[in-house]
C-alpha positions in Angstrom: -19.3 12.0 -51.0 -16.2 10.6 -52.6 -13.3 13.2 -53.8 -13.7 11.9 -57.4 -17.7 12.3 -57.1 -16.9 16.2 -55.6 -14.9 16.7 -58.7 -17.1 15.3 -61.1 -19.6 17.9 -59.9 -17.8 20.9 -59.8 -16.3 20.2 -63.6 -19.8 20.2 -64.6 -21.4 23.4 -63.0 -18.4 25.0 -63.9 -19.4 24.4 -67.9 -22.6 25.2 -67.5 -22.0 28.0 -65.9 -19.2 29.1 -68.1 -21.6 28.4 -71.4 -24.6 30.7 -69.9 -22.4 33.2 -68.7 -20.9 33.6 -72.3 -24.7 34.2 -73.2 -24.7 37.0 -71.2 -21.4 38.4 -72.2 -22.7 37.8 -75.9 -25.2 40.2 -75.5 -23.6 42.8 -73.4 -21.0 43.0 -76.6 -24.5 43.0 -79.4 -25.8 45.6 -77.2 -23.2 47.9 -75.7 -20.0 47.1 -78.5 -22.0 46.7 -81.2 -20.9 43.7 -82.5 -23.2 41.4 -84.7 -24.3 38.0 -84.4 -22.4 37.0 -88.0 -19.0 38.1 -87.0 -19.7 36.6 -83.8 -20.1 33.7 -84.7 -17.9 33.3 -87.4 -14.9 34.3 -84.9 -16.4 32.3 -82.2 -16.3 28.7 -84.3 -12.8 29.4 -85.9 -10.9 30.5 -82.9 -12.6 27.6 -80.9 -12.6 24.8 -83.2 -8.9 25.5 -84.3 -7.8 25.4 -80.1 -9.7 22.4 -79.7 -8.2 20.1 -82.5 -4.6 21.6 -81.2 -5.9 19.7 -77.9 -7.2 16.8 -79.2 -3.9 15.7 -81.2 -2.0 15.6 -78.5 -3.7 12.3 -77.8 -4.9 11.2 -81.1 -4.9 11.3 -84.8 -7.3 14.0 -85.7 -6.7 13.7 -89.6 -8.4 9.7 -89.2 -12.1 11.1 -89.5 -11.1 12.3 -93.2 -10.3 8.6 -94.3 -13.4 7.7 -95.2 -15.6 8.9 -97.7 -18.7 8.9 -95.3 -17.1 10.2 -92.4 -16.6 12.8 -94.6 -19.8 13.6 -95.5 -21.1 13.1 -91.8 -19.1 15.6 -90.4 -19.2 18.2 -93.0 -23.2 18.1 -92.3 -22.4 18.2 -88.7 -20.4 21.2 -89.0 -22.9 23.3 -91.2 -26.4 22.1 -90.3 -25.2 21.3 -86.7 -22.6 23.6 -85.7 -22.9 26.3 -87.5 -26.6 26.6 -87.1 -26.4 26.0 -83.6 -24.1 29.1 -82.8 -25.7 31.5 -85.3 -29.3 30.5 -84.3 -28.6 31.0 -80.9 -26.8 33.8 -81.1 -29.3 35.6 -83.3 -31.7 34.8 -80.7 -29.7 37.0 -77.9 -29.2 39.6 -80.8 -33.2 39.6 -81.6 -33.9 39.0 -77.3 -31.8 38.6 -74.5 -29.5 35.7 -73.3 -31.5 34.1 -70.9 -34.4 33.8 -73.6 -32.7 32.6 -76.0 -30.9 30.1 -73.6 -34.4 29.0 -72.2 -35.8 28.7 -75.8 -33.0 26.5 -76.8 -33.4 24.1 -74.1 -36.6 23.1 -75.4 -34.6 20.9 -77.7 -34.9 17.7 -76.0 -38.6 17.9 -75.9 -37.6 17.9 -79.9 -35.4 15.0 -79.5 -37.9 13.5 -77.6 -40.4 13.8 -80.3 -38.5 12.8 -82.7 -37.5 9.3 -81.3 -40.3 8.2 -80.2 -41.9 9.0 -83.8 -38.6 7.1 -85.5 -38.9 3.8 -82.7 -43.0 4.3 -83.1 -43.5 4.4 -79.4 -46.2 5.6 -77.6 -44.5 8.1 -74.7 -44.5 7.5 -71.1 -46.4 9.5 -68.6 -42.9 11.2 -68.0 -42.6 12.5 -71.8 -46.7 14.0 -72.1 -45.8 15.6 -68.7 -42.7 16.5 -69.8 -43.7 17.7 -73.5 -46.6 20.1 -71.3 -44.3 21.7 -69.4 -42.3 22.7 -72.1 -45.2 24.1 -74.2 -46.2 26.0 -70.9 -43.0 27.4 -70.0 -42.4 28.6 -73.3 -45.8 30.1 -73.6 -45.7 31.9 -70.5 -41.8 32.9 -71.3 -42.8 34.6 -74.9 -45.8 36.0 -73.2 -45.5 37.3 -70.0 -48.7 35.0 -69.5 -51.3 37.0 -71.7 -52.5 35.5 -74.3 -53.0 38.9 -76.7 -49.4 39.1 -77.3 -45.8 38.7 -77.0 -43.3 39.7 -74.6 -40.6 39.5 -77.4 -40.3 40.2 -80.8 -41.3 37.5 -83.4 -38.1 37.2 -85.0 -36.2 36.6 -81.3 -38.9 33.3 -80.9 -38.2 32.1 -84.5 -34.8 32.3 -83.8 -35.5 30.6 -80.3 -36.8 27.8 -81.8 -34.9 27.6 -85.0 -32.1 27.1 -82.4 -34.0 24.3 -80.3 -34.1 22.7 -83.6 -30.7 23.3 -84.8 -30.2 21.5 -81.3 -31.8 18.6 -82.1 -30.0 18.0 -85.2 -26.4 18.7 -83.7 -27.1 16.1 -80.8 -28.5 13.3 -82.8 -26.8 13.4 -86.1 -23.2 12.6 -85.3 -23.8 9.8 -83.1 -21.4 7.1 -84.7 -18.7 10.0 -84.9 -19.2 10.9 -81.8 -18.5 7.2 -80.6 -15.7 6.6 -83.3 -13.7 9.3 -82.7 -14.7 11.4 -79.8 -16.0 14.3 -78.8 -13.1 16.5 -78.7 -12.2 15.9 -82.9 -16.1 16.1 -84.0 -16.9 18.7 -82.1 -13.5 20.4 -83.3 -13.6 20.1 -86.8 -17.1 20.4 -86.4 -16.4 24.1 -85.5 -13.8 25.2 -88.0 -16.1 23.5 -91.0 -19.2 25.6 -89.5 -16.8 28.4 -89.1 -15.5 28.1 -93.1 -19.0 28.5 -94.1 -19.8 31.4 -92.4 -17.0 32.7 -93.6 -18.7 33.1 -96.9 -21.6 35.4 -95.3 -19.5 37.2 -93.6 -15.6 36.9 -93.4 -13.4 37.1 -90.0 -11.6 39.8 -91.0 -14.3 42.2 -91.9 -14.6 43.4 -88.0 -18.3 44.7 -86.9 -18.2 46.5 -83.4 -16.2 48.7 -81.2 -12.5 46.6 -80.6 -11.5 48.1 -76.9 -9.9 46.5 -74.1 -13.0 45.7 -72.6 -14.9 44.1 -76.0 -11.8 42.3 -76.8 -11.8 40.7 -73.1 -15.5 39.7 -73.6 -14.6 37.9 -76.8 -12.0 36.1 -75.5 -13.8 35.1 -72.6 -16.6 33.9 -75.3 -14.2 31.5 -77.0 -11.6 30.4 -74.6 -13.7 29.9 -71.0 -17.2 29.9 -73.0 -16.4 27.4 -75.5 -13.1 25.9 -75.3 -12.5 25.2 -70.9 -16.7 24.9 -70.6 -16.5 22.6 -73.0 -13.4 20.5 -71.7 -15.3 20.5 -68.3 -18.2 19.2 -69.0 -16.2 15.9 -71.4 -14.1 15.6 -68.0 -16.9 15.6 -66.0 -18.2 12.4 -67.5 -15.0 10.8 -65.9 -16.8 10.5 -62.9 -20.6 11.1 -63.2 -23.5 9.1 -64.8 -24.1 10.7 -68.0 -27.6 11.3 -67.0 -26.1 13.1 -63.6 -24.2 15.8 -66.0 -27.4 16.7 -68.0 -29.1 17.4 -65.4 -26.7 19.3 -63.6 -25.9 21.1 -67.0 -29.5 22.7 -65.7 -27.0 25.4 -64.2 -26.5 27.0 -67.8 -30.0 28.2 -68.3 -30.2 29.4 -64.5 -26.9 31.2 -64.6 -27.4 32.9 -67.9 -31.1 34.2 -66.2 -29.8 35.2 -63.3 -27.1 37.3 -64.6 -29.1 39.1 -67.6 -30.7 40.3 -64.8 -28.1 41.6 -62.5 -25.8 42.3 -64.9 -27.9 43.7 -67.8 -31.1 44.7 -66.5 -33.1 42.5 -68.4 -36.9 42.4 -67.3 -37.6 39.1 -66.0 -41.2 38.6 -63.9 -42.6 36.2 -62.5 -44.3 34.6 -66.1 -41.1 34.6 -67.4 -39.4 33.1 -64.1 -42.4 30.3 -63.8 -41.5 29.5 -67.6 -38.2 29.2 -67.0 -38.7 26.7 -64.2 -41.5 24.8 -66.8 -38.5 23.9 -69.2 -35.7 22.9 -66.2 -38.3 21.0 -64.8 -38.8 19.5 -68.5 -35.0 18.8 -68.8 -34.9 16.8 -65.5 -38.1 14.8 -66.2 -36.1 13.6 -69.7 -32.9 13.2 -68.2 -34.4 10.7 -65.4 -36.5 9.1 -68.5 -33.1 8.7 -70.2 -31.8 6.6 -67.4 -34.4 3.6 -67.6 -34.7 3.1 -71.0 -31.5 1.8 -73.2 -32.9 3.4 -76.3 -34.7 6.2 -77.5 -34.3 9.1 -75.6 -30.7 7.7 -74.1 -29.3 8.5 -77.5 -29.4 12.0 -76.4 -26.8 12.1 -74.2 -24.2 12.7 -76.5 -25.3 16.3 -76.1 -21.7 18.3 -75.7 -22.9 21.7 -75.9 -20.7 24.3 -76.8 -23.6 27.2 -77.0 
């Protein structure tokens, strides 16, 4: 294995790692700092988006993507129904659950995605998708279960707001395609954040401060926005360098792993063997995709441009 190929690999486990280990630390500060998934949130996208765009102008003109009138209108939907949803969905999912939940939840997104392409090319799906669009059904079953079929292992509000960020998922991975490829990631995804962050601002404003500010809180928040957004993030764009797109999503299978594996050591979440079977129904559902990506040159390929900051 070549030194470039070594570092393509690293750069991406370390933002998937970095993005479900700032689940983790999301909950520890709704559960033991009291903070709230609004200010959270709200914080989260400013601080981020604001960092980001002071990165991205150093190589290029980060005021162009205002130009145009539908630019304009594209990114401003990216940033509230994409962005914005995204982080408070998910979010409110660890609020309502625990992190590795509402991680695994979310990641049924590209089953969405899936869905929803082959209903807009009018496509029958392959073996690869029904297989794939089972195991995500099961794994989410037997995750929101515990496997018994009389009731839920969580409450209903933490699997609306599962799924509500799956979806929320969906829209912020296909909608700002032609952005994405006009501008880059790095300015979308940017003022993406600080347009998301703007209109949260009107629920609840940054300033108004919910939780207990200590050393320790204010460590966890910065680690949420400056290695769990900002350096996960630049990862996982300079991990495309020198991997296959297709490689990078299906090592970005990390993120659900690590944020399991460390709500359980670290937080004592309860996590049996339903929940761990589930949790290996929707990985296993995110690799079958990502190899179904690679042979076809539309459709589900279109998903790629998945640069999650969540």
């Amino acid at each position: 294995m070549n030194q470039s190929r070594m570092k393509g690999i690293f750069l991406v486990l370390l933002g998937a790692i970095l993005w479900g280990v700032s689940g983790t630390v999301a909950q520890y500060l709704f559960e033991q700092q009291a903070f709230n998934a609004e200010w959270l949130t709200v914080i989260r996208l400013l601080s981020a988006g604001v960092l980001l765009l002071l990165f991205a102008r150093r190589r290029q003109n980060i005021w162009a993507i205002w130009q145009r009138r539908g630019n304009r209108i594209s990114v401003v939907l990216f940033g509230i129904f994409g962005m914005l949803a995204v982080q408070y969905t998910y979010f409110a999912a660890i609020a309502a659950s625990n992190a590795a939940t509402a991680t695994l939840l979310q990641y049924t997104g590209p089953v969405m995605i899936a869905l929803y392409l082959l209903i807009r090319f009018k496509t029958w799906p392959s073996m690869q998708q029904v297989v794939a669009i089972i195991l995500a059904l099961l794994g989410t079953f037997l995750l929101v279960t515990h496997g018994q079929f009389t009731s839920l292992s969580i409450s209903g509000w933490a699997l609306f707001w599962g799924l509500a960020s799956a979806v929320a998922l969906a829209f912020y991975t296909l909608q700002p395609i032609k952005l994405l490829n006009e501008f880059g990631s790095a300015v979308v995804v940017g003022w993406g954040m600080v347009i998301g962050g703007i209109g949260m601002s009107v629920v609840h404003q940054p300033w108004n401060v919910v939780g207990n500010l200590n050393p320790l809180s204010i460590a966890a928040l910065l680690f949420v926005v400056l290695f769990g957004t900002l350096i996960a993030f630049y990862s996982y764009l300079e991990s495309l360098k020198y991997l296959k797109p297709t490689e990078t999503s299906l090592l970005a299978c990390a993120e659900p792993l690590s944020a399991a594996v460390l709500a359980v050591v670290w937080l004592n979440v309860s996590f049996g063997g339903a929940e761990w079977l589930g949790a290996s129904c929707i990985i296993a559902t995110i690799v079958i995709l990502s190899r179904v990506k690679e042979k076809k040159s539309h459709g589900l390929g279109e998903s790629q441009v998945k640069e999650e900051v969540g």
